[in-house]
C-alpha positions as CSV (number, residue, x, y, z in Angstrom):
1,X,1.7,13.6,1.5
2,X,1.5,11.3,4.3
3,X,-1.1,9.1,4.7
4,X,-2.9,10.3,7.7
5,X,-3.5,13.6,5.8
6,X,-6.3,11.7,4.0
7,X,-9.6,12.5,5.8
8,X,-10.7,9.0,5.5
9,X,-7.5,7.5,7.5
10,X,-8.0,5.0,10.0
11,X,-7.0,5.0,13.5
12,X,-4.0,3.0,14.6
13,X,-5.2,-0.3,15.3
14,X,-7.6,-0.8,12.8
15,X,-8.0,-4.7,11.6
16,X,-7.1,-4.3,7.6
17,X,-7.6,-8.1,6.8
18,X,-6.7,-11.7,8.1
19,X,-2.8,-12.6,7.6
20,X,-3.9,-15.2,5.3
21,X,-6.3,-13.1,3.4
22,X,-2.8,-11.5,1.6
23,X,-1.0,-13.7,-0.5
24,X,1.5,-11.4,-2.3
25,X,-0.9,-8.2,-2.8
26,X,-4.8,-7.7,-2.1
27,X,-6.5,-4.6,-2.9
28,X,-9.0,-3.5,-0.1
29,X,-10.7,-0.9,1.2
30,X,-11.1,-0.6,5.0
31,X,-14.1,1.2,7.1
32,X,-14.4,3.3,10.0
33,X,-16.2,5.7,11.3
34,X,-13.6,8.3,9.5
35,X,-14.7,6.9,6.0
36,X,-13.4,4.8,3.5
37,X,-9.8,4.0,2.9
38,X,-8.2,2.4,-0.2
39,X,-5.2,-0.1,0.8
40,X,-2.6,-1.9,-1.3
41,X,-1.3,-4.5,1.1
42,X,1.5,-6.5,-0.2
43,X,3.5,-9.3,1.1
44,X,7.2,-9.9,0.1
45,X,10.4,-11.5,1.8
46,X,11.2,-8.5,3.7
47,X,7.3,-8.7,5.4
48,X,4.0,-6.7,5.3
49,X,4.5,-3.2,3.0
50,X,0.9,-1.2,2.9
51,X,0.4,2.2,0.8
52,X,-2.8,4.0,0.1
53,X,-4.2,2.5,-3.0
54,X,-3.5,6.3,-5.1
55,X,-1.2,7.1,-7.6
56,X,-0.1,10.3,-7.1
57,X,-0.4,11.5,-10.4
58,X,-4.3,11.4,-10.3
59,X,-5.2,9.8,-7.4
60,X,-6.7,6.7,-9.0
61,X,-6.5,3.7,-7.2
62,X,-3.9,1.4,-8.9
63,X,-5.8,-1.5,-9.9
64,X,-8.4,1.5,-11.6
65,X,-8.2,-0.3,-14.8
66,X,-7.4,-3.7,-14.2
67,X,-6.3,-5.9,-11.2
68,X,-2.5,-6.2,-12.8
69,X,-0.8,-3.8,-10.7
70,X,2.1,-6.0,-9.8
71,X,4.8,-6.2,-12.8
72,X,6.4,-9.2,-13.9
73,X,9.5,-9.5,-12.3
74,X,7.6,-9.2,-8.8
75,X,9.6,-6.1,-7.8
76,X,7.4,-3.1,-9.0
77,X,3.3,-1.9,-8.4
78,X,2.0,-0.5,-11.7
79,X,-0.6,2.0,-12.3
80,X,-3.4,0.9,-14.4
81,X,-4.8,4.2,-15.3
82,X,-1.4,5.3,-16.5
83,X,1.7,3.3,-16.3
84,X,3.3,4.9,-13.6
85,X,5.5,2.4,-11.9
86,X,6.7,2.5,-7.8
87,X,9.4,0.0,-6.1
88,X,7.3,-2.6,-4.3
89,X,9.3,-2.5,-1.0
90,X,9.3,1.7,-0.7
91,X,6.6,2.8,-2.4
92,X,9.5,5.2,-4.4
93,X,8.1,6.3,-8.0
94,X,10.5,4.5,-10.7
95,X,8.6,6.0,-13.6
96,X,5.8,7.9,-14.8
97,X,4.7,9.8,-11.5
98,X,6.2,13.2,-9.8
99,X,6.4,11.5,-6.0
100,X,5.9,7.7,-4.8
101,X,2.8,6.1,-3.0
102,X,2.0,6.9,0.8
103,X,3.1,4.2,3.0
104,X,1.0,3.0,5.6
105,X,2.2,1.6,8.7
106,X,0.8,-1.8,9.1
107,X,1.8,-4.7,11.8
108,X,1.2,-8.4,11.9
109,X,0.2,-10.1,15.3
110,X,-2.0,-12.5,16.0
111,X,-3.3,-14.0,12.6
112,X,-4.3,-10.1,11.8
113,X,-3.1,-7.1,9.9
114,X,-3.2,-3.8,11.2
115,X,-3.0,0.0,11.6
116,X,0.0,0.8,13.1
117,X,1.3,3.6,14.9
118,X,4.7,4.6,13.1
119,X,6.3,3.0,9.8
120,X,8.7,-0.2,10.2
121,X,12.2,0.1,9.8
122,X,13.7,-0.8,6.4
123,X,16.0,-3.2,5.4
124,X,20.0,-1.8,3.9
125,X,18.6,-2.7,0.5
126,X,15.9,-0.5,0.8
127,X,17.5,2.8,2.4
């Protein structure tokens, strides 16, 4: 499923939080006149990754049962409903789910994180 399937998505160029509101992951959920969105914005060394906040097994949010949803090594999100477990910088399910999270397209400029039009380009590592 992509994410602009959901009916809720938000246009491209939608704010989804201040640069400095995202440490290494925030939870949020963004308004527009389309509805509410769930987000999982996370920050590593490769940048800004963004997925709709659903696991694809049930379409909980991750942090459903708690707000652990990153694992202890740093490179996995975790479902808290279920244990389902997706690779941090694709979204890819490692465990525990039949498909991985949506990506979102997201872009950093000026202080701001937003919408963007088409998903960034990914590292070697990642392909």
């Amino acid at each position: 499923m992509s994410w602009r399937d959901y009916s809720t998505a938000p246009p491209s160029g939608t704010v989804v939080c201040a640069s400095n509101a995202v440490g290494t992951i925030r939870t949020i959920v963004i308004d527009s006149p389309r509805g509410r969105f769930p987000m999982i914005v996370v920050r590593t060394s490769s940048g800004i990754r963004a997925y709709v906040n659903a696991c694809p097994h049930q379409y909980l949010p991750l942090d459903y049962r708690g707000d652990q949803v990153v694992s202890a090594c740093g490179g996995k999100l975790l479902c808290t409903a279920h244990g389902a477990s997706f690779d941090i910088l694709s979204g890819s399910v490692l465990s525990g789910a039949e498909c991985g999270l949506d990506p979102v397209p997201v872009v950093e400029c000026d202080d701001e994180i937003r919408i963007g039009t088409e998903m960034p380009d990914r590292t070697e590592d990642e392909r």
